[in-house]
C-alpha positions in Angstrom: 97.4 -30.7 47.4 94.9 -29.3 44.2 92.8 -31.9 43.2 92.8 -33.9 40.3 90.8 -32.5 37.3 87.9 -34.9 36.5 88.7 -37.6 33.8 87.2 -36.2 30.8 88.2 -32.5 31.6 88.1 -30.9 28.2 86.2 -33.8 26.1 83.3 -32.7 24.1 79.9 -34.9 24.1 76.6 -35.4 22.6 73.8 -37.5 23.9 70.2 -37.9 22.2 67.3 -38.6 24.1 69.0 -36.1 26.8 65.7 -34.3 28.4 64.8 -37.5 30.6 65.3 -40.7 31.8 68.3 -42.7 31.6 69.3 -40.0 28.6 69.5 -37.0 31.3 71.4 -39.1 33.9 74.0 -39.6 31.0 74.4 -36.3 30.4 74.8 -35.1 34.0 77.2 -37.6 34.7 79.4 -36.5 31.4 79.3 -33.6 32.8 80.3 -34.3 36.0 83.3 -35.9 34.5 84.6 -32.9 32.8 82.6 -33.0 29.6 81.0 -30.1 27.6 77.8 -31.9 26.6 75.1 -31.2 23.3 71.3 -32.0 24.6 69.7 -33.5 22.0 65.9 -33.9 22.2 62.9 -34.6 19.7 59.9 -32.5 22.1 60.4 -31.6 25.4 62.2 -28.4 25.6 61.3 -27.2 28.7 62.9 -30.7 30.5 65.8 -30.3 28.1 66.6 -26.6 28.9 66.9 -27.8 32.8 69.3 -30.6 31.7 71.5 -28.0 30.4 70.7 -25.4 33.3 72.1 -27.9 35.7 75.0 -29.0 33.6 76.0 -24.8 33.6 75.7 -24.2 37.2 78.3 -27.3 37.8 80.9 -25.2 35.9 80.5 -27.0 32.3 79.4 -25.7 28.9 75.8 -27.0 27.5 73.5 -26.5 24.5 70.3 -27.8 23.6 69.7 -28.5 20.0 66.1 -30.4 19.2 66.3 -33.2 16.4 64.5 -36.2 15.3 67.2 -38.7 15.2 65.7 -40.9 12.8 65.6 -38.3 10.1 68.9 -37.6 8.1 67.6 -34.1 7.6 67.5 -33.3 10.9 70.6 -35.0 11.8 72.1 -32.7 9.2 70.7 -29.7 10.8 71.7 -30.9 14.3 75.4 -31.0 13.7 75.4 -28.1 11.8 74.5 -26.8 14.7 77.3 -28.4 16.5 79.7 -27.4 14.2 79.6 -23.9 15.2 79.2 -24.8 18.7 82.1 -27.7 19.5 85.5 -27.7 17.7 85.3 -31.8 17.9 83.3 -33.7 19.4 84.8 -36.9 21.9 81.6 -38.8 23.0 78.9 -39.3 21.0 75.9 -41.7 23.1 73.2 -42.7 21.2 70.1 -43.1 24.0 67.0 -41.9 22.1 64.6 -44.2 21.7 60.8 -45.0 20.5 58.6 -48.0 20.9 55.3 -49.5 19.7 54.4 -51.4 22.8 52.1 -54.3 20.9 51.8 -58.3 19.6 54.0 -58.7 16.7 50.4 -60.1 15.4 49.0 -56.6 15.7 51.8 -54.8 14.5 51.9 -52.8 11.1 54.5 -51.6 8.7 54.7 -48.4 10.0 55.2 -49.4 13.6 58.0 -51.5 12.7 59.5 -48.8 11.0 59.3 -46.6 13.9 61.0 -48.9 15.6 63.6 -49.8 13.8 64.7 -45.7 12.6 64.7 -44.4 16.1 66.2 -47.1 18.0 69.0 -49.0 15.3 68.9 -46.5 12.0 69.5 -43.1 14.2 73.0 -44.8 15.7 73.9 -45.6 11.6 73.4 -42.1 11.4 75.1 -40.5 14.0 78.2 -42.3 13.3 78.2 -40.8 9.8 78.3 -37.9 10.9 80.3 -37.6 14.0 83.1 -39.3 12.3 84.0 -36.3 10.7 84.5 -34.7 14.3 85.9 -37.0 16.2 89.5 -37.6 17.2 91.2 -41.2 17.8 90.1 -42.3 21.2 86.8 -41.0 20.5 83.7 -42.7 21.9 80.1 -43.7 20.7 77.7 -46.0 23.2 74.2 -46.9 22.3 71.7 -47.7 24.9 69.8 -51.3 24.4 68.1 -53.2 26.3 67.5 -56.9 27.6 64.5 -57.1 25.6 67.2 -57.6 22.6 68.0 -60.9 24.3 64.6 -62.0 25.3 60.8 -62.1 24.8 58.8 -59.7 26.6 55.6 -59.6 25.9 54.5 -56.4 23.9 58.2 -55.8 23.6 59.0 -57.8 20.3 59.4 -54.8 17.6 61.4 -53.0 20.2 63.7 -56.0 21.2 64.0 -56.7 17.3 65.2 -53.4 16.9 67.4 -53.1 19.9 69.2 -56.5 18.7 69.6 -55.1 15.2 71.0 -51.9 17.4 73.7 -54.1 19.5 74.4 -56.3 15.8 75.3 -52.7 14.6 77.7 -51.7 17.5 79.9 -54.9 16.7 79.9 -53.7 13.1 80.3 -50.3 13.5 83.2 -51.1 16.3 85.3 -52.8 13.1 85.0 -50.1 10.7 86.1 -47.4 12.7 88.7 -49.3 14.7 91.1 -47.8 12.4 90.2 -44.1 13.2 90.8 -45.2 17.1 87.7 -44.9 17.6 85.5 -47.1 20.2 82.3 -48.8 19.9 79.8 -50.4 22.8 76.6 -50.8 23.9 75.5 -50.8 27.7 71.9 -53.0 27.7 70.3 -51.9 31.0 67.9 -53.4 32.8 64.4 -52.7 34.1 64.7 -48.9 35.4 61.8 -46.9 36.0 61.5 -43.8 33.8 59.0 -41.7 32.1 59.2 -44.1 29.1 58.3 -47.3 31.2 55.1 -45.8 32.2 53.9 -46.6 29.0 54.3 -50.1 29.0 51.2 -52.3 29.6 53.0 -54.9 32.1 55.0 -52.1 33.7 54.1 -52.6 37.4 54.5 -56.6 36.6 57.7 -56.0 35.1 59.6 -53.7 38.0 57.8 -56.2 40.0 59.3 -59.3 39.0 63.0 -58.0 38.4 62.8 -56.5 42.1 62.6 -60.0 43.1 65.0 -62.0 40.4 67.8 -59.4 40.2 70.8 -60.1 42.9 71.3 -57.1 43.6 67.6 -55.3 43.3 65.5 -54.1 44.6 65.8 -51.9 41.7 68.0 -50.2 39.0 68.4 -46.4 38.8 68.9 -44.1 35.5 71.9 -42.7 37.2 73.5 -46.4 38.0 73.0 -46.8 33.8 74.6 -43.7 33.5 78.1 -44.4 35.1 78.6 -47.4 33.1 78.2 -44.9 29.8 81.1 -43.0 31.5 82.9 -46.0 32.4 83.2 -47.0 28.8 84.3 -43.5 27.9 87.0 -43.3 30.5 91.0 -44.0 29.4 91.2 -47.0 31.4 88.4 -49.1 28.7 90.5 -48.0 25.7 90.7 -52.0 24.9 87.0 -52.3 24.9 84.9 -52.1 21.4 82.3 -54.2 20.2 81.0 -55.4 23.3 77.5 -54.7 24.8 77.8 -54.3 28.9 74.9 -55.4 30.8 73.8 -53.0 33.4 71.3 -55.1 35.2 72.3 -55.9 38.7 72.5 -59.3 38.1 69.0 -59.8 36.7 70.0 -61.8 33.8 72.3 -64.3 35.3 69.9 -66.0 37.4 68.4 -68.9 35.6 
């Protein structure tokens, strides 16, 4: 008996924020389930170009394309690039992000701004443009997090603009129902990446969800990563507008 082709055999994807983290674990496991995938990055091109090394030696077709997400500019210039790279494009996760890791009382302008372009603006502008590309039954997930829901200290501009982020998805999941097109967010929890290391209270904070979440000790980028594929899959084609909370039970426990 030939086995079964994998789910997404033939789908074409993009994913920002690629090179690392929870980013790279999406892309790997798109891969995995039969996707061509676009690595999008802002600096680490070196971390990017293994991404797509290991996506080609598992049989499926990657590129690497660098872009600052939060500029429309580059966004042009990125699917430009994927224009003459992808006929279409079927997946389209928005995991980038940026943070200013601070008390709202010390924050400035710019900081907010940062915030806010990177992690709820860049999705805006992805969706303009991958609209043009995209078939019905197309897919776009943004990563958020629980900080959108809660108040972590030196978190608030990020939280602010990872709420604005999921406030989008539900909006953005109504204007393109009619295209066919699907809209979530997946809002993990505490995972230990690159990105974490920067955060003040990290050792604090994997600390105390180790102990609260059900089913911790602790959450993995790749975990994160199949619930992005999950929402991509045939079998969540009545899902839009929802955020999924990847947190093994880390918010439900009072």
């Amino acid at each position: 008996m030939s086995a079964r082709p994998p789910e997404l055999a033939g789908k074409y994807a993009l994913v920002t924020g690629a090179s690392r983290g929870i980013g790279r674990a999406i892309a790997l496991r798109l891969a995995a389930a039969g996707c061509d995938v676009a690595i999008v990055y802002h600096l680490r091109h070196e971390a990017a170009d293994a991404v797509a090394d290991e996506i080609r030696a598992a049989g499926r077709r990657a590129l690497t394309i660098q872009a600052d997400v939060a500029s429309p500019e580059s966004q042009d210039e990125l699917f430009a690039c994927l224009r003459d790279a992808f006929p279409r494009l079927d997946v389209v996760v928005s995991s980038a992000a940026s943070g200013v890791f601070r008390p709202l009382l010390e924050a400035s302008v710019k900081h907010w701004r940062h915030c806010l372009e990177t992690n709820a603006l860049a999705l805006v502008l992805l969706a303009q443009r991958a609209v043009e590309l995209m078939p019905p039954g197309g897919r776009i997930v943004a990563l958020s997090s629980l900080g959108a829901a809660r108040a972590v200290p030196a978190y608030g501009l990020v939280g602010a603009s990872k709420a604005a982020l999921e406030s989008l998805v539900r909006s953005l999941a109504v204007e393109l129902a009619p295209r066919g097109i699907r809209v979530n967010a997946v809002s993990a929890g505490v995972v230990d990446t690159d990105a974490l290391r920067a955060f003040p209270a990290r050792d604090a904070l994997l600390a105390g969800f180790a102990e609260r979440a059900p089913l911790g000790p602790a959450l993995d980028a790749d975990s994160v990563a199949a619930s992005v594929v999950l929402l991509c899959l045939p079998a969540a084609d009545a899902i839009t507008g929802t955020t999924l909370v990847v947190d093994a039970g880390y918010s439900i426990v009072g």
